[in-house]
Each structure stands twice: as structure tokens, then as C-alpha cells.
N, C-alpha and C positions, 0 to 999 in steps of 0.2 A: 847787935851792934851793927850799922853801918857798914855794906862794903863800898871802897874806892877802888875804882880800877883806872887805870892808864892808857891813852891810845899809844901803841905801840911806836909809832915814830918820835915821841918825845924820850924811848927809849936809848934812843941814837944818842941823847945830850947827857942823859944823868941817870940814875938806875930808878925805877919806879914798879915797883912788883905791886901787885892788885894787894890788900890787905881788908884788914877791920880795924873802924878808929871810933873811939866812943866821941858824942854832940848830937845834941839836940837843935843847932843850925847846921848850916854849910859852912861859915863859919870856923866853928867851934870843931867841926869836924876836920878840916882843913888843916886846921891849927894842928892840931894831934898827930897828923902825918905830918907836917913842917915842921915839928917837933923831934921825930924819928930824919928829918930827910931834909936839912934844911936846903940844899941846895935844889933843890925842887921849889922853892918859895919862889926866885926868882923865874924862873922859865912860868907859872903858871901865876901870879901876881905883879903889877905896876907894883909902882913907890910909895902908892898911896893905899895899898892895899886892896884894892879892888881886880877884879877878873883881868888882863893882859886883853887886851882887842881882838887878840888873833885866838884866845882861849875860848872853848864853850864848854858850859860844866849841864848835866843832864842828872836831875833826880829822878829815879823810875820813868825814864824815859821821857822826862818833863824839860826841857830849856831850862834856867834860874831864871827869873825873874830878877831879881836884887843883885846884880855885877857890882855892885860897889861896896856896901856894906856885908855882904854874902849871909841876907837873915832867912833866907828861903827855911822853913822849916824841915826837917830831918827826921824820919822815925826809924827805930831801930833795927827794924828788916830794910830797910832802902838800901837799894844801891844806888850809888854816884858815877857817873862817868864823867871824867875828865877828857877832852880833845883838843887836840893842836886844831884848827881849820887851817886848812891848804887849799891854795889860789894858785893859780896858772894861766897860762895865754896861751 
């Protein structure tokens, strides 16, 4: 099964422990933790469902490609990292 794991400064807003969530997308796997954790939907998804601007989600060390629809394929050893990006001057 899929691990998700959290960058730790998202931890600041809402609780997000690294976990296994079954999907064969990003997607579907998403969902499965926004299912456990719905408050986490919003800090890591727009309204329309797709990735948050300031979000970057990483499969095996890959970027996503698909920010909107989230169809990036998923296998079952992958891990996912999810990150806030942080900007500064």
C-alpha cells in the first residue's frame, strides 16, 4: 500500500502523521487520507479540487504532473510526499 507522508510545518495547522492509504492514483489515494483526516483536505486542496498553488506532492521522488485532476499513477510500494513550498525575501 502506498505511504503518505507530511512536511512537517503543515504540522503546525492540523495533525498529519505519515501513514498507508490504498489507490492506484494520487487521487484515489488522497482521498483515503481525506477520508481519515478531513481537515487536511483543505490546507492541501483548492475548491476545485486540484493541488493548492503553494502545495507540491512528490511520487518516488517525482513532482505530479496532473495538479488538477491528481491521475499521476500510484503503485503500491510508492511513497508520496506531500509539501507546503515556502517563499521568503
Amino acid at each position: 500500500m502506498p505511504k503518505v507522508a507530511f512536511t512537517p510545518n503543515l504540522s503546525r495547522h492540523v495533525e498529519c502523521p505519515t501513514l498507508d492509504a490504498p489507490g492506484v492514483t494520487l487521487r484515489e489515494v488522497l482521498d483515503a487520507v481525506f477520508a481519515g483526516n478531513p481537515r487536511l483536505r483543505g490546507y492541501v486542496l483548492d475548491d476545485q479540487g486540484g493541488l493548492r498553488r503553494h502545495m507540491s506532492v512528490f511520487i518516488d521522488d517525482t513532482q505530479v504532473r496532473d495538479r488538477k485532476a491528481l491521475s499521476d499513477p500510484v503503485g503500491p510500494e510508492c511513497r508520496i510526499f506531500v509539501a507546503q513550498a515556502l517563499s521568503g525575501g
